[in-house]
Structure formats: structure tokens, C-alpha cells
C-alpha positions as CSV (number, residue, x, y, z in Angstrom):
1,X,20.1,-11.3,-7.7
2,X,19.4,-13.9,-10.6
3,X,17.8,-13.6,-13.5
4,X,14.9,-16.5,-12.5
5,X,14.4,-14.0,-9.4
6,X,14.3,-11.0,-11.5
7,X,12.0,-13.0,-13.9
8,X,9.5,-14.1,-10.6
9,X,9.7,-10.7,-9.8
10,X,8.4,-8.9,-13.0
11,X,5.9,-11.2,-13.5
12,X,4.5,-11.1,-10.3
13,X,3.9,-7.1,-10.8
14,X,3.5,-6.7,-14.7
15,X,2.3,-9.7,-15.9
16,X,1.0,-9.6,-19.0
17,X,0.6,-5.8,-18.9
18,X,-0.6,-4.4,-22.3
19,X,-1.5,-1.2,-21.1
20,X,0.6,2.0,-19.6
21,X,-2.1,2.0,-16.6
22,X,-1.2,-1.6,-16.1
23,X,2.5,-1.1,-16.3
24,X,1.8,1.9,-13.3
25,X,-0.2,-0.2,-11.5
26,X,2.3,-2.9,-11.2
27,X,5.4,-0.7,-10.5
28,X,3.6,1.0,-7.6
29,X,2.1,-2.1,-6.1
30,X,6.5,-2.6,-6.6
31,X,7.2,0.3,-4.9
32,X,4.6,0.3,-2.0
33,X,5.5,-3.5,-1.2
34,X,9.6,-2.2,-1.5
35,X,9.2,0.7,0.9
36,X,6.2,-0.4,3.1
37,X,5.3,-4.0,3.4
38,X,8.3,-5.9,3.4
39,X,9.6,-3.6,6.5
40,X,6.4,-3.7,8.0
41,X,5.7,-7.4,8.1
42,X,9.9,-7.5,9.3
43,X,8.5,-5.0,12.3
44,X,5.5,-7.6,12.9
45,X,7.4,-10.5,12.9
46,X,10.0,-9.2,15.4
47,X,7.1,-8.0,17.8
48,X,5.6,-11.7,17.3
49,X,8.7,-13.2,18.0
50,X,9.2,-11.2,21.4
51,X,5.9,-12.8,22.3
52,X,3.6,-10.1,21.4
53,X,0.2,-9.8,19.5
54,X,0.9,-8.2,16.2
55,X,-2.2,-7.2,14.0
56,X,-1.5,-6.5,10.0
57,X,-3.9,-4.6,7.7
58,X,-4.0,-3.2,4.7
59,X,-6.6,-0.2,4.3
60,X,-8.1,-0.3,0.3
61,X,-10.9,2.2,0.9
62,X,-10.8,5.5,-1.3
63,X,-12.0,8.3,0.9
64,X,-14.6,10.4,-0.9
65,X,-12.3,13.4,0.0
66,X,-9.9,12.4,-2.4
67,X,-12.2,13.2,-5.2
68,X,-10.9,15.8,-8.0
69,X,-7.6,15.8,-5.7
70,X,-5.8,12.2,-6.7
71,X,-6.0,10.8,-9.9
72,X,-8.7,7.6,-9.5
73,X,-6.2,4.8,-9.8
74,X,-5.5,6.1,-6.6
75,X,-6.8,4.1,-3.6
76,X,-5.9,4.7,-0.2
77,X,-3.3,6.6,0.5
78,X,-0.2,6.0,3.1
79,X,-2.7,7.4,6.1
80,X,-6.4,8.1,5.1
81,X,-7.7,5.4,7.7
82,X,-6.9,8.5,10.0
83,X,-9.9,9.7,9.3
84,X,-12.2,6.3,9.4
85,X,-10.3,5.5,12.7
86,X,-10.2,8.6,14.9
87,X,-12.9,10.4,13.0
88,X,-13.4,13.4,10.2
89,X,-12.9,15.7,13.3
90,X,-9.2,15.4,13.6
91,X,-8.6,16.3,10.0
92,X,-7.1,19.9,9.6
93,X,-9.3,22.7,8.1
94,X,-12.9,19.8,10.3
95,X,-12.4,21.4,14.0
């Protein structure tokens, strides 16, 4: 990796941080591109290149339920569409 790529790179995700919440922010919107969007747009592209329909989302809703459990710069985590999708129902502790 080069320095002008490492450069891009921190940029793109700290910026012109002045703040440790900004700094967090940036390293995980880092992280959760690192471990879940670059292999998930991969996955879509192979299934788009096989010939199939692929449809990409990113869910950026914070449940209500999440209240006094995560910290508030906390917005959706990996999973809480569960809920909006299939329903409150399904969630252990609902039935």
C-alpha cells in the first residue's frame, strides 16, 4: 500500500476530526466497510455477474429497543432490520 493510498484512506474516514467521537465515528464507519461492505458488494457483484438480480441496502434506523442498552452513536446494528422486516414477534423474550 502507498502512502497517497494511506493518505485517501485517512481522510476519507477522519477528515478533519477534532473530536474523540469523531475519530470513533470514522474508525468504525473503517471497520464496518472493512469487514461488511467491501465483501458484501464482492458477493453482489458475483451474483450480478452470474445474471442475477442483486438488491443492496444499508439499514440506518435506530430501533427504539436499543435505548439505555447501546451507547447513542450507535445506529443500527449488524441485524435490527430483523425486527422491522419479519416483525417484533420473532424477537426472543415477544412470543
Amino acid at each position: 500500500i502507498t502512502s497517497e493510498v494511506v493518505d485517501r484512506v485517512y481522510k476519507e474516514y477522519m477528515g478533519d476530526a477534532e473530536s474523540p467521537a469523531q475519530v470513533r465515528d470514522g474508525l468504525l464507519d473503517a471497520m464496518g466497510d472493512m469487514y461488511f461492505v467491501i465483501s458484501a458488494v464482492e458477493v453482489a457483484r458475483y451474483h450480478r455477474d452470474a445474471g442475477n438480480p442483486v438488491y443492496f441496502y444499508e439499514f440506518q434506523h435506530r430501533p427504539s429497543s436499543l435505548e439505555g442498552v447501546a451507547p447513542e452513536f450507535v445506529k443500527a446494528d449488524h441485524g435490527a432490520e430483523i425486527a422491522f422486516v419479519f416483525g417484533k414477534p420473532f424477537l426472543a423474550g415477544d412470543v
